[in-house]
C-alpha positions as CSV (number, residue, x, y, z in Angstrom):
1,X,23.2,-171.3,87.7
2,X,26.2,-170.5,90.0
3,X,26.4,-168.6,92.9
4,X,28.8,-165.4,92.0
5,X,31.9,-165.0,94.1
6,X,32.2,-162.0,96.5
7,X,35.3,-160.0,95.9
8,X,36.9,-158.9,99.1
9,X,36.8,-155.2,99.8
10,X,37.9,-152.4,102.3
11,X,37.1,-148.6,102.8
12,X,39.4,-146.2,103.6
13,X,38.8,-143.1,104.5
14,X,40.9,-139.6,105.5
15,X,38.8,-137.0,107.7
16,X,38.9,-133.8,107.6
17,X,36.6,-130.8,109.3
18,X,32.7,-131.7,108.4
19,X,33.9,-134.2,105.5
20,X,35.8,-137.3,104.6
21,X,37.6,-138.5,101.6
22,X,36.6,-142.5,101.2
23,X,38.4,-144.7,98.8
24,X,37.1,-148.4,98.1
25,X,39.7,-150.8,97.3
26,X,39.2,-154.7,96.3
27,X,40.5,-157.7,95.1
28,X,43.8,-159.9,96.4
29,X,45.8,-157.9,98.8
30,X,48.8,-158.4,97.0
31,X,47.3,-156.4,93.8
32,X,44.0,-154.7,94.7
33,X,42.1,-152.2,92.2
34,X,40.4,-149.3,93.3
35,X,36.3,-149.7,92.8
36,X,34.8,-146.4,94.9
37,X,36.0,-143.3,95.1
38,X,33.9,-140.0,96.6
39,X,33.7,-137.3,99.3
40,X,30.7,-137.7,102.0
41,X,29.9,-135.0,103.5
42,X,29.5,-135.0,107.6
43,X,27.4,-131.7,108.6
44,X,25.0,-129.9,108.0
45,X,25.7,-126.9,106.2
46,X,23.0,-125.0,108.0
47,X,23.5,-126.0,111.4
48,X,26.0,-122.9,112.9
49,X,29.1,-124.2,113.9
50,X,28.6,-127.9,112.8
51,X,31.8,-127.6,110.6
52,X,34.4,-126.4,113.0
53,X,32.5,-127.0,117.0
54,X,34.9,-126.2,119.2
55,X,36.2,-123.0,117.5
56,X,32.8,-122.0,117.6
57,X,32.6,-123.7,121.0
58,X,35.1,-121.1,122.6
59,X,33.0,-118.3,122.4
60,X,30.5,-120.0,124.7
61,X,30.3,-120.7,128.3
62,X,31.3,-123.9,129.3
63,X,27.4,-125.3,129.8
64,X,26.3,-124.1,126.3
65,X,29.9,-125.3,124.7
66,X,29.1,-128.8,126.0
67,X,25.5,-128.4,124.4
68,X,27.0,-127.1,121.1
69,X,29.6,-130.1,120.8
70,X,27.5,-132.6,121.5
71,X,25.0,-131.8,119.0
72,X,27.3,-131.4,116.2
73,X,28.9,-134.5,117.0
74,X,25.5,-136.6,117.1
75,X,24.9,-135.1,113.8
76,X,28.0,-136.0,112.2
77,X,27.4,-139.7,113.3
78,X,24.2,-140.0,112.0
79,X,25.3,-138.2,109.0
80,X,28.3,-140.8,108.9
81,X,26.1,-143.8,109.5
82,X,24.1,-142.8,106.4
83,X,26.8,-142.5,104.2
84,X,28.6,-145.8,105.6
85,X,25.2,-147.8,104.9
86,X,25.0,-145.9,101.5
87,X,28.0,-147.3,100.3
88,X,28.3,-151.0,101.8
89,X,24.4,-151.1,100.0
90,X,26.0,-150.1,96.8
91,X,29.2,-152.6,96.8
92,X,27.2,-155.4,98.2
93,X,25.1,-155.0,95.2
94,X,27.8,-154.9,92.5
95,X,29.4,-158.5,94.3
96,X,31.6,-157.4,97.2
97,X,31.7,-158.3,100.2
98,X,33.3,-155.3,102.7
99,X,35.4,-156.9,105.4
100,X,36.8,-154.0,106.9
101,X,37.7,-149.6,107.2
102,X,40.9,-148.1,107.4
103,X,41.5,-144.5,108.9
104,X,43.7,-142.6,109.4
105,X,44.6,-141.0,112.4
106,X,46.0,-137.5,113.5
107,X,49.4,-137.2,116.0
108,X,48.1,-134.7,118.4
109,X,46.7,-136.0,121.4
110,X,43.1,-135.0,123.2
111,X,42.8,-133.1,126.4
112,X,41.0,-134.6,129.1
113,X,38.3,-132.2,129.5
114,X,36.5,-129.5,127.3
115,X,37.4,-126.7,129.3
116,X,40.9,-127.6,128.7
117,X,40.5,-128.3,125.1
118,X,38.4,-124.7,124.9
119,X,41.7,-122.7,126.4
120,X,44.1,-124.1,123.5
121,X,44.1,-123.5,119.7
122,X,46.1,-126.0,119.3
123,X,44.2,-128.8,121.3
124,X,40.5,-127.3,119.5
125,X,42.1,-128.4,115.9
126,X,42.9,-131.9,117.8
127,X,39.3,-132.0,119.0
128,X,38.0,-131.7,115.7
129,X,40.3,-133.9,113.9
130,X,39.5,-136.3,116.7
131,X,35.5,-136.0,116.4
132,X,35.3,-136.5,112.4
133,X,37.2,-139.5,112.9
134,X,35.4,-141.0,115.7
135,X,32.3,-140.7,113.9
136,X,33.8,-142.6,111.0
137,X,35.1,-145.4,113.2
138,X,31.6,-145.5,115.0
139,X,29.9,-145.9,111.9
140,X,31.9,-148.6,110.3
141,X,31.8,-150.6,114.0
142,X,28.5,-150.5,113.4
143,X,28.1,-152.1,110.6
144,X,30.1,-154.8,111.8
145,X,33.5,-153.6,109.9
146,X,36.7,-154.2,111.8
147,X,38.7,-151.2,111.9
148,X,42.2,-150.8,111.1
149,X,43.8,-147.7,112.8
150,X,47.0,-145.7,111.4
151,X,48.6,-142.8,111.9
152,X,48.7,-140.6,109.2
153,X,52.4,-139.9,109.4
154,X,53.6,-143.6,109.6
155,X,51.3,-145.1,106.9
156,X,54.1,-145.4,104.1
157,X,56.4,-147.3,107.2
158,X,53.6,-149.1,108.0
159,X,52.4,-149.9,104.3
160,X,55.9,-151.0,103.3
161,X,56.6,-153.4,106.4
162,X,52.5,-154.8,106.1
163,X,52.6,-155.1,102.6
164,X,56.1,-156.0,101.6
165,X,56.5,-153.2,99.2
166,X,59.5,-150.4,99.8
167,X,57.9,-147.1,100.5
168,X,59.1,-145.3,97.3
169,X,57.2,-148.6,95.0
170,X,54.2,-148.1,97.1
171,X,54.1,-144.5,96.7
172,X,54.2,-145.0,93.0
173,X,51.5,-148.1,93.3
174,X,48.7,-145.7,95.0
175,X,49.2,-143.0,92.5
176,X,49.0,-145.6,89.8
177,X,45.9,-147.5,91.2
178,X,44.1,-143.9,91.0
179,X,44.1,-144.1,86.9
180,X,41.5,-146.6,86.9
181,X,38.9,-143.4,88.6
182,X,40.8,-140.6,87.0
183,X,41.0,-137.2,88.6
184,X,40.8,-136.4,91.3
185,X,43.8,-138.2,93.1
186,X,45.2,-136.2,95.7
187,X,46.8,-136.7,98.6
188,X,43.5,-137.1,100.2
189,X,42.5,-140.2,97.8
190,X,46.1,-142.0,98.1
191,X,46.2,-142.0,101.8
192,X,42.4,-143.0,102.1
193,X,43.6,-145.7,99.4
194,X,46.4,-146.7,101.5
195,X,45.4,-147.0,104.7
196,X,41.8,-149.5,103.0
197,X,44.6,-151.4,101.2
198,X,46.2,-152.0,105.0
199,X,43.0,-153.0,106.5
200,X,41.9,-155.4,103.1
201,X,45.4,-157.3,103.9
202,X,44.7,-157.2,107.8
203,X,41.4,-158.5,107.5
204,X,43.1,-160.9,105.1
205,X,45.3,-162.2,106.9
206,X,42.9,-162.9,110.0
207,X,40.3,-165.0,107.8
């Protein structure tokens, strides 16, 4: 009997506060299919402040702050290493072979220290955005994935110079791609498709 051949694949994913939206895409990069779509969840619901840390950071000296973020981020990563595992185990079983993550990432840039993040509203949503990602990124460099970084407001540009597709074709591509999963397909799902079709043609090309 022969041995089955892998079909390529790529997660994306699109963070937001305590979740993610992940999209699985596979196949040839120049016409890939969407195989997985779901929400994973990054908190716990019961641990206070897990969801949003460094609003609930900022009512805290800087000493407990520190304390607060940094247990809420170690739970999101183990959280986020569970679901990563969870879903390589279940495509590796079904005959693909993940070669890489996509994510997107936010505009805003980090402060340097907490206390400075702490004295801005502005810079506490960056945090956030910044520690739901990370733990994605972690994850998937964990498990050996090579990660494919974009930000969230070039990835059309970026998607139509990669790929070789205008941005209004590949705009109606991703929404099209989302009929083989059915609703739900929201912005969330077309972005986290987009950026995993970017990284399935980076890895691509690099093999």
């Amino acid at each position: 009997m022969g041995t089955r051949m892998k079909t390529r694949a790529a997660v994306g994913f699109r963070a937001h506060s305590g979740w993610a939206a992940l999209v699985v895409v596979a196949g040839p990069p120049c016409a890939p299919v969407v195989v997985d779509r779901r929400r994973i969840e990054l908190v716990d619901p019961a641990m206070p402040g897990a969801k949003q840390p460094y609003h609930a950071a900022r009512r805290l000296d800087l000493k407990e702050a520190r304390e607060l973020v940094s247990r809420c981020a170690a739970e999101a990563r183990r959280r986020a290493r569970r679901a990563v595992r969870a879903v390589l185990d279940e495509l590796r079983e079904k005959g693909h072979d993940v070669v890489g993550c996509g994510i997107l990432l936010g505009s805003g840039r980090p402060a340097t220290t907490l206390a400075a993040t702490l004295a801005s509203h502005a810079l506490i949503h960056t945090a956030e955005g910044e520690l739901f990602r990370d733990v994605l990124i972690r994850a998937s460099e964990h498990f050996d994935l090579g990660v494919t970084r974009v930000r969230e407001r070039e990835l059309y540009a970026r998607g139509a110079a990669e790929l070789g597709v205008a941005a209004d074709a590949l705009r109606r591509r991703v929404t099209e791609m989302g009929r083989t999963v059915g609703s739900p397909w929201r912005q969330d799902e077309k972005h986290a498709t987009l950026v995993g079709w970017l990284a399935l043609a980076a890895r691509s090309r690099r093999s």
